[in-house]
N, CA, C and O atoms as a GROMACS GRO file, in nm:
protein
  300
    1UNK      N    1   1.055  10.247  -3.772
    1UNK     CA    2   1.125  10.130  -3.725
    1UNK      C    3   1.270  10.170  -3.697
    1UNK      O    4   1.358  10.217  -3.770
    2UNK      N    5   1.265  10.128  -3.532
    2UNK     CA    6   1.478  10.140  -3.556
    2UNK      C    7   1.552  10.073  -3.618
    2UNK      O    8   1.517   9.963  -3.660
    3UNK      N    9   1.703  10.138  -3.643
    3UNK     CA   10   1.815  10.082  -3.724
    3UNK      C   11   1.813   9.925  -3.715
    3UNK      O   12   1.817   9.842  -3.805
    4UNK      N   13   1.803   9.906  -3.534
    4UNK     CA   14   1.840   9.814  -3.477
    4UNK      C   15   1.738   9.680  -3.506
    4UNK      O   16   1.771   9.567  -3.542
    5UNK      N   17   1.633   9.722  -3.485
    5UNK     CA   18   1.498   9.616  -3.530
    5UNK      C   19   1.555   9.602  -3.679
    5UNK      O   20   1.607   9.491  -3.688
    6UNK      N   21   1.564   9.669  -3.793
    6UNK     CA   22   1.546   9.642  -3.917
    6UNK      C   23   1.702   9.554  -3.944
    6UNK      O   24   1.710   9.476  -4.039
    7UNK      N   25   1.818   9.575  -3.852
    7UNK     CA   26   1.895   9.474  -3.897
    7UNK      C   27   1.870   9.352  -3.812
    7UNK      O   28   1.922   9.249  -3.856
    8UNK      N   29   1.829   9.346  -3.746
    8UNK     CA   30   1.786   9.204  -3.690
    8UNK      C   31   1.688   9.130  -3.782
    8UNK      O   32   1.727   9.013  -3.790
    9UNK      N   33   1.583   9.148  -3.852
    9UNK     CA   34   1.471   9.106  -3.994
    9UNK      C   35   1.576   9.110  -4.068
    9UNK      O   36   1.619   8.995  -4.059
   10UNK      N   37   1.656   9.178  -4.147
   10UNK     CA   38   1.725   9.117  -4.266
   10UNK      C   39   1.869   9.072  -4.235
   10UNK      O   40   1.965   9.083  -4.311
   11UNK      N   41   1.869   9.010  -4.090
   11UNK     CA   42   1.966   8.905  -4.045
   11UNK      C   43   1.895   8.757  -4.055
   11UNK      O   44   1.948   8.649  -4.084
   12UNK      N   45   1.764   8.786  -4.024
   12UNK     CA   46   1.639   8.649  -4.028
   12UNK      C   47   1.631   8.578  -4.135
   12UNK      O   48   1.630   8.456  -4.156
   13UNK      N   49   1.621   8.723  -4.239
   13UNK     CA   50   1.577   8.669  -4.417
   13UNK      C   51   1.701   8.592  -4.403
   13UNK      O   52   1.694   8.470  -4.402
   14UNK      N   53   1.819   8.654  -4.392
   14UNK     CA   54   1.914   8.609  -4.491
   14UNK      C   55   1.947   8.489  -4.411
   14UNK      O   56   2.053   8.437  -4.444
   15UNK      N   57   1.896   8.444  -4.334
   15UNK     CA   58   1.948   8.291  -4.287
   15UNK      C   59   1.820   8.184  -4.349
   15UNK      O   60   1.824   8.062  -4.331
   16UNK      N   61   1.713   8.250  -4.421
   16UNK     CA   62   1.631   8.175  -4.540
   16UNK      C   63   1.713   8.085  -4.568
   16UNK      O   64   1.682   7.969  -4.542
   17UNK      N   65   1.823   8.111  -4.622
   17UNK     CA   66   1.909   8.076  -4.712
   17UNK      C   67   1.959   7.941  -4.664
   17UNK      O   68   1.989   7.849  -4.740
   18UNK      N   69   1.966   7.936  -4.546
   18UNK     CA   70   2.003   7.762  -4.507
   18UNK      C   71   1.927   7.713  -4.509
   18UNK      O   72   1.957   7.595  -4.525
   19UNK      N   73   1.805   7.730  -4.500
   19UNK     CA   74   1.658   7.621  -4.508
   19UNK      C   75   1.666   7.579  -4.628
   19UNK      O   76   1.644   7.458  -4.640
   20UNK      N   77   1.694   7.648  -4.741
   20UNK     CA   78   1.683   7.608  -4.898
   20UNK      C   79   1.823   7.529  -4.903
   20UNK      O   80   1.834   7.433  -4.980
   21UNK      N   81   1.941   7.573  -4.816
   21UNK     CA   82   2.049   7.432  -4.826
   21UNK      C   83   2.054   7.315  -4.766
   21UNK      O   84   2.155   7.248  -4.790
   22UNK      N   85   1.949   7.256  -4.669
   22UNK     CA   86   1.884   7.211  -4.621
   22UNK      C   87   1.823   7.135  -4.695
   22UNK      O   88   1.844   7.014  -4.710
   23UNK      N   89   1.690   7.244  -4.779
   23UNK     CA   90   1.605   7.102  -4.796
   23UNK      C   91   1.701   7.091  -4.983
   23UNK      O   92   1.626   7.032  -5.060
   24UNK      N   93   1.807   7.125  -5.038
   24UNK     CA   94   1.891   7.119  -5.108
   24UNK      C   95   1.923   6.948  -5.091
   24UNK      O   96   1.884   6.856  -5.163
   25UNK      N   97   2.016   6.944  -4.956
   25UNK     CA   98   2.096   6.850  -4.928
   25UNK      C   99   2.008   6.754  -4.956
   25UNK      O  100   2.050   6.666  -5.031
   26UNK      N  101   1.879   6.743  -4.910
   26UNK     CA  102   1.835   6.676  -4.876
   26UNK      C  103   1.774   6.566  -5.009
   26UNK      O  104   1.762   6.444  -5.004
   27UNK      N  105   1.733   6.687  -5.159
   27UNK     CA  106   1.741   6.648  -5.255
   27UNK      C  107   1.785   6.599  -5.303
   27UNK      O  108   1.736   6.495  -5.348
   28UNK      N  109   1.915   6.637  -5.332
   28UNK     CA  110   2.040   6.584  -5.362
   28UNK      C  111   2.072   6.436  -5.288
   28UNK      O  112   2.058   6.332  -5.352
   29UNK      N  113   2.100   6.437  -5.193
   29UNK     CA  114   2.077   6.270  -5.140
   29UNK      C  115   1.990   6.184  -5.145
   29UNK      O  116   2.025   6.067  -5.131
   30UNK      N  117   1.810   6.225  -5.172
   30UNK     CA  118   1.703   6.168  -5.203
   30UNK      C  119   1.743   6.094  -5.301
   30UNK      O  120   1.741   5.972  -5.284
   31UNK      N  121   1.801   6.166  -5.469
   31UNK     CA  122   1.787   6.117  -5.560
   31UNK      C  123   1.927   6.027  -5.604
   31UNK      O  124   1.952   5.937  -5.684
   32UNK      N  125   1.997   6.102  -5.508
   32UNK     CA  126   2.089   5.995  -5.577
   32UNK      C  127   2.095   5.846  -5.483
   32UNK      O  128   2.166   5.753  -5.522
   33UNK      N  129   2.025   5.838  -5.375
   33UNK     CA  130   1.981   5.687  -5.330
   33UNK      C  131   1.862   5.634  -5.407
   33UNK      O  132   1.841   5.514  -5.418
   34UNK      N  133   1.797   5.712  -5.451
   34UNK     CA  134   1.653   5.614  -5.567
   34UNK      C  135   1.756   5.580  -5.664
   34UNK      O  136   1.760   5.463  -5.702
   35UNK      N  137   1.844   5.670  -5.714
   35UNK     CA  138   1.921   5.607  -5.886
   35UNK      C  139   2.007   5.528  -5.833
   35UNK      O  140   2.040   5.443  -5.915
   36UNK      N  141   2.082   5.509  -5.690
   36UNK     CA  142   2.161   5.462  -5.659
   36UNK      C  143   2.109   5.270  -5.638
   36UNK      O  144   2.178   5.170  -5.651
   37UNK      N  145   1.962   5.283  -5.602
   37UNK     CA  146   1.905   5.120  -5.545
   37UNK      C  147   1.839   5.118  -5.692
   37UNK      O  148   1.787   5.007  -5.704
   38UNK      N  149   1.822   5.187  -5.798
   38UNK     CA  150   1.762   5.101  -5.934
   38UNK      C  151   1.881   5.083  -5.992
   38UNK      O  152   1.862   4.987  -6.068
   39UNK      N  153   2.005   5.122  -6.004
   39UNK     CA  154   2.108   5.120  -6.086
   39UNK      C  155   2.224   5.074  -5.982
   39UNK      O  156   2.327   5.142  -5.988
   40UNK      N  157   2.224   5.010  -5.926
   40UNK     CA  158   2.389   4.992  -5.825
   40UNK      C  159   2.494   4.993  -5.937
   40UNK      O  160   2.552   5.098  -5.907
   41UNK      N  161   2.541   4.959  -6.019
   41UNK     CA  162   2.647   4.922  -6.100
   41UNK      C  163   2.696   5.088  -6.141
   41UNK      O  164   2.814   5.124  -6.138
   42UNK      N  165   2.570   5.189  -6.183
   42UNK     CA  166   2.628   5.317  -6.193
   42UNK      C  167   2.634   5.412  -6.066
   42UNK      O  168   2.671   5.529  -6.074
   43UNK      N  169   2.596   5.354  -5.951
   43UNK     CA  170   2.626   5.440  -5.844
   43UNK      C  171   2.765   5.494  -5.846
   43UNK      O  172   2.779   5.607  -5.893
   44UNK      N  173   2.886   5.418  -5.794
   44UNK     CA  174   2.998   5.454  -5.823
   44UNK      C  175   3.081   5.573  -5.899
   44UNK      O  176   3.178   5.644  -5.871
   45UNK      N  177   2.994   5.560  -6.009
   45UNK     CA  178   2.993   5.658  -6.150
   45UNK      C  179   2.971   5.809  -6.063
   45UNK      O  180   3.066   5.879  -6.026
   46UNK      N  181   2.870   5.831  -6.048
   46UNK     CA  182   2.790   5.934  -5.989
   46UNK      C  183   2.825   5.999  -5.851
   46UNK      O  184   2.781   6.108  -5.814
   47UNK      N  185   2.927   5.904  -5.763
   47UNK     CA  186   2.941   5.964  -5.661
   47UNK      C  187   3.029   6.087  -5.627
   47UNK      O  188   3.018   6.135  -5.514
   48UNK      N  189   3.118   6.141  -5.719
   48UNK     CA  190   3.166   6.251  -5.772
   48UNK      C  191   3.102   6.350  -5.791
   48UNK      O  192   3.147   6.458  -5.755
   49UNK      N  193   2.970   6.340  -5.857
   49UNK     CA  194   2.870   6.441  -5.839
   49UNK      C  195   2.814   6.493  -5.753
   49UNK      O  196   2.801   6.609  -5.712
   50UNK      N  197   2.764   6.343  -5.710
   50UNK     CA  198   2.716   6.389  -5.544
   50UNK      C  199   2.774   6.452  -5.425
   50UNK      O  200   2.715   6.484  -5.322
   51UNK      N  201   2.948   6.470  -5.463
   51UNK     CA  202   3.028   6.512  -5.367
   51UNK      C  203   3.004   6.660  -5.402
   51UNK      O  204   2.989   6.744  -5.313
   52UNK      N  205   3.000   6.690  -5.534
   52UNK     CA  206   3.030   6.821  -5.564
   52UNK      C  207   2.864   6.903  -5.553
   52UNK      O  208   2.863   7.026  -5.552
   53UNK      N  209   2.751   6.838  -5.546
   53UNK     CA  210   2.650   6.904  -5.538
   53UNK      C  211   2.637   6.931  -5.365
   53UNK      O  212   2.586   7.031  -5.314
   54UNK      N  213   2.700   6.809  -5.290
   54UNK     CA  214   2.690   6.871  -5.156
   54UNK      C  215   2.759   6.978  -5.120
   54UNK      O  216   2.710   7.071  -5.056
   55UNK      N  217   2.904   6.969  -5.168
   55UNK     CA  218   3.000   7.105  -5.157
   55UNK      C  219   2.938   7.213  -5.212
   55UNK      O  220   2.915   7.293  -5.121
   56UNK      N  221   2.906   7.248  -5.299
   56UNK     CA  222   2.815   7.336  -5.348
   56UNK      C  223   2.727   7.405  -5.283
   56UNK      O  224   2.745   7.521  -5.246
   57UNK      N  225   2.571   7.305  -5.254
   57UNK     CA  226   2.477   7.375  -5.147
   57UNK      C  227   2.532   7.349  -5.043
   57UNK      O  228   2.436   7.339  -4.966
   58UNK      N  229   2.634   7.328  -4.976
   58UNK     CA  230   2.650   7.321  -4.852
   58UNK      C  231   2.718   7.471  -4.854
   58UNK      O  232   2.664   7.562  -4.792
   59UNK      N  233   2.833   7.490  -4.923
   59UNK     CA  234   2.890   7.650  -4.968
   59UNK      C  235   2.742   7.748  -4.936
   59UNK      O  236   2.742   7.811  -4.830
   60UNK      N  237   2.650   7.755  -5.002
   60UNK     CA  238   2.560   7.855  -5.016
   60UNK      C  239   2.495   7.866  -4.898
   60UNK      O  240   2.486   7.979  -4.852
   61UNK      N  241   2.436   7.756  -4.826
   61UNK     CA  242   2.396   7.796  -4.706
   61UNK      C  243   2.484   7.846  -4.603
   61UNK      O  244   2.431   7.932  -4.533
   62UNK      N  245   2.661   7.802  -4.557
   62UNK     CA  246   2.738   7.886  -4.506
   62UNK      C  247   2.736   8.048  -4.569
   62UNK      O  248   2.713   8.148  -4.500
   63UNK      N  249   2.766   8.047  -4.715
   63UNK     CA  250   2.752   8.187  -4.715
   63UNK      C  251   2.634   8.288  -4.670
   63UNK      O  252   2.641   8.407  -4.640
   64UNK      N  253   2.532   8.210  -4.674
   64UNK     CA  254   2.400   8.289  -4.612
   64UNK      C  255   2.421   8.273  -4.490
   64UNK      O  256   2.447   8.389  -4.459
   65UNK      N  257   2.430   8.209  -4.389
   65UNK     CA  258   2.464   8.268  -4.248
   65UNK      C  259   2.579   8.326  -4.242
   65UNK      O  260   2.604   8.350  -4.124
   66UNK      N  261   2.689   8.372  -4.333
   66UNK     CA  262   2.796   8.455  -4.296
   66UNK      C  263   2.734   8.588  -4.325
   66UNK      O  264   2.736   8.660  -4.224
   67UNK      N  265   2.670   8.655  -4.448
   67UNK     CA  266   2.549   8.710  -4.475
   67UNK      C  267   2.504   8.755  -4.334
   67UNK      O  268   2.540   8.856  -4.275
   68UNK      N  269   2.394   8.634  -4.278
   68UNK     CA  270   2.328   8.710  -4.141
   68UNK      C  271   2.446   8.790  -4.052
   68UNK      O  272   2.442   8.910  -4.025
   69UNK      N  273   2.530   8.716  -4.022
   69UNK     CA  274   2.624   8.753  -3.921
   69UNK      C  275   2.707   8.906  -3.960
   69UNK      O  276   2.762   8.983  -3.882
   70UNK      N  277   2.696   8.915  -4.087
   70UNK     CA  278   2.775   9.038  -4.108
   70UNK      C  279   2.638   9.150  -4.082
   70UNK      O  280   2.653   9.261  -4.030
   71UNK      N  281   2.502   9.095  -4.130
   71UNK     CA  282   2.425   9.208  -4.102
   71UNK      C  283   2.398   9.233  -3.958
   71UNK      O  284   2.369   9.348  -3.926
   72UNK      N  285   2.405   9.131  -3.859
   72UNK     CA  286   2.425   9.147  -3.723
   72UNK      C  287   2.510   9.206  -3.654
   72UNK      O  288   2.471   9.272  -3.557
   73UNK      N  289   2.679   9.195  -3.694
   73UNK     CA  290   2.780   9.268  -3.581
   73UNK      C  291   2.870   9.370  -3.645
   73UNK      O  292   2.936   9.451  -3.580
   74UNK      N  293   2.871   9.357  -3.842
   74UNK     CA  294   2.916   9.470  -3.899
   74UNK      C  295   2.884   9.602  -3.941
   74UNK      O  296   2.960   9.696  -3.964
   75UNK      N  297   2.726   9.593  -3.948
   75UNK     CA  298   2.651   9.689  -4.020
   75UNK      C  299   2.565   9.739  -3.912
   75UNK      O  300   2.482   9.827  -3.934
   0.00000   0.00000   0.00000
């Protein structure tokens, strides 16, 4: 296999990594609208969390496409 083929596949894998921040986000907002419509009074409470779990996986999936991109035009 060339250089060239094999960094293009572990430019692929490593953009895995947004699908899982993806279906992340997606968790993360699932649950905190179910606790949010049985509990309204502690929503409020919680939305601090929810800021910081999106910042979070949202961080990880940028770093995995910075990841692809470095295995694409640096390496």
């Amino acid at each position: 296999m060339e250089a060239e083929a094999a960094k293009y596949i572990g430019a692929g894998i490593a953009c895995l990594g947004m699908a899982g921040a993806g279906i992340g986000l997606g968790h993360i907002f699932g649950n905190y609208l179910s606790a949010a419509l049985r509990n309204p009074s502690a929503a409020q409470g919680q939305f601090a969390n929810l800021i910081f779990g999106f910042a979070v996986t949202e961080a990880l999936g940028i770093f995995s496409f910075a990841v692809a991109l470095i295995l694409m035009f640096v390496v």
